[in-house]
N, C-alpha and C positions, 0 to 999 in steps of 0.2 A: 415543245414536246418533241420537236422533230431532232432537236441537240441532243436531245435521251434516247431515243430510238441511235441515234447515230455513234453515240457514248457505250450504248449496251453491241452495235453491230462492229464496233472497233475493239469490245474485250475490256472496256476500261474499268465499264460498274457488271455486277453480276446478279442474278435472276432475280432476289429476292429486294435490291436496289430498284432495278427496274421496275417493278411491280410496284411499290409501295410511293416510287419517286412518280409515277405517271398518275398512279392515283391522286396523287399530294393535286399535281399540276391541272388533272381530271375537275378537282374539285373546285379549284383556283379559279379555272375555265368559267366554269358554271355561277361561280359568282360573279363574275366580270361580265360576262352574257348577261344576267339577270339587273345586275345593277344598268349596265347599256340602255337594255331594254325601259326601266322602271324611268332614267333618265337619261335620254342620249348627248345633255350636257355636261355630265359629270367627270371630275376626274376624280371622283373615290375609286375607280379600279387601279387607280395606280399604286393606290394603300394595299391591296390586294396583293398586286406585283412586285413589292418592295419587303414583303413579310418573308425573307428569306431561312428567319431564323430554324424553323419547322424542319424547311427541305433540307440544310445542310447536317442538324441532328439525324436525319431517317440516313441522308447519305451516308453518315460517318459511322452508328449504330449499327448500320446492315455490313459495312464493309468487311469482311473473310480476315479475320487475324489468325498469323501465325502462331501457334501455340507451342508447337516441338517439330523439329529436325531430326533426321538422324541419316548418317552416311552408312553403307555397308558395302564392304568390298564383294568382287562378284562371289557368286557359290557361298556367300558367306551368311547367318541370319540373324547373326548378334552383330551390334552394332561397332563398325570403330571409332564414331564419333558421335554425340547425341549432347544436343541443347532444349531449351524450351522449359514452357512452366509445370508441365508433367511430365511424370516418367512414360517409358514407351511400351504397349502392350505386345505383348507377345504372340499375347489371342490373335491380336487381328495381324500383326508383321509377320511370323514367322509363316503362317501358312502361302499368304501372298507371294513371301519372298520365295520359299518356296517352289509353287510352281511359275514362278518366271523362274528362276535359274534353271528349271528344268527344261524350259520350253528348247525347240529345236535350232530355234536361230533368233538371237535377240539383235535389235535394231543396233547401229550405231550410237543415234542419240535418240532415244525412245523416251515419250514424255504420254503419261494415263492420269486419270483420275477417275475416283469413286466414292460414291458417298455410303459413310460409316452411318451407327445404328441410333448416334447423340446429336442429327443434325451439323456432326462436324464432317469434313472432306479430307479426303488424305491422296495427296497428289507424287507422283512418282515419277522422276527422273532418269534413265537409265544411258548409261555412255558404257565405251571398253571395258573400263578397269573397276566401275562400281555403281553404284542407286545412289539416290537421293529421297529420302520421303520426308514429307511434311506434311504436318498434320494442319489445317485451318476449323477455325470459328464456326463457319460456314461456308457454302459453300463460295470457291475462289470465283473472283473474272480472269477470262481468259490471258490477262496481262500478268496477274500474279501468275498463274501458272508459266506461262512463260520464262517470267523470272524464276521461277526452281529450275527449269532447263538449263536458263545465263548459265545462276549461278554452278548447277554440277558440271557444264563444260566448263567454268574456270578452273573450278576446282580440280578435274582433272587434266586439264591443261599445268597450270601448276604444278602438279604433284607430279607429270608424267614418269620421270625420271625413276621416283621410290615405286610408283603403281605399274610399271611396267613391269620390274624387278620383284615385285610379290611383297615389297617392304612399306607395311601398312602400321609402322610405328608413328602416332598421334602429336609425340614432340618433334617429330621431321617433317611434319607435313601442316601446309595451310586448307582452312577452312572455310571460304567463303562466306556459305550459307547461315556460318553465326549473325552474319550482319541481319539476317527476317526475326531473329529472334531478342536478340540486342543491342540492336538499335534502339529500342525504348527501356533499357536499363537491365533486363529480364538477365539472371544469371544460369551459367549450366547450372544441372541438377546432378 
């Protein structure tokens, strides 16, 4: 339990992992106790300790998939690039984007996140020349989120050249963050 605890304080699994994987191990425990107890010869708790099957399903089931990306240049609230298995709402992008361009001074590399109204999380990467938002499953660990940060400093590292210059033509410039969404086959929309 203490590898989980130390899993969830480094960012790797996130809230609703932790929660359901310590339960899993909770219960694990108390069999192991109990069987000890009933006989302190046995090695049937190790059948106990070997039933991995359970934990790695709740692991993998809870884990935050990426569902949609989308790049926007700054001041901007339509997107210049978007992937993912849905299209991207407006309802909830454009007002957020919004009042961050308005705000009075935005970070260099400013990285948020918020949870939406369907259980999914929508995490927001902000550098010089533009955002990154993506939308998740659930909500992310702190490592996924990170990685939307990687990925918009590369992207805008990359692209400096066209984004400094205001030239946010989509066949001149590379896009990173398609790799969260297609990697597993998923095509733009």
């Amino acid at each position: 339990m203490q590898l989980l605890v130390d899993e969830y304080a480094a960012g790797k699994i996130n809230r609703a992992q932790f929660h359901a994987l310590y339960k899993r191990y909770s219960e694990q425990r108390s069999v192991i106790e109990k069987l000890i107890e009933r006989n302190p010869e046995t090695d049937a708790w190790k059948q106990v300790i070997r039933s991995q099957g359970q934990t790695g399903f709740l692991r993998s089931r809870l884990e935050a998939q990426p569902v949609l990306y989308a790049i926007f240049a700054r001041n901007q609230t339509l997107p210049v690039h978007a992937g993912g298995r849905h299209p991207l709402n407006p309802e909830v992008t454009q007002p957020l984007l919004q009042a961050l361009w308005r705000a009075p001074q935005l970070p260099a590399a400013g990285l948020g996140r918020k949870a939406l109204d369907n259980d999914e999380w929508l995490v927001l990467a902000v550098g010089e020349y533009a955002a990154t938002m993506v939308i998740f499953s659930l909500e992310p660990a702190s490592s996924q989120a990170k990685l939307v940060r990687d990925l918009h400093l590369d992207f805008e590292r990359a692209n400096r050249m066209a984004l400094s210059r205001g030239m946010v033509a989509i066949d001149r410039l590379v896009f990173p963050q398609r790799a969260l969404v297609e990697r597993s086959g998923e095509n733009r929309w």
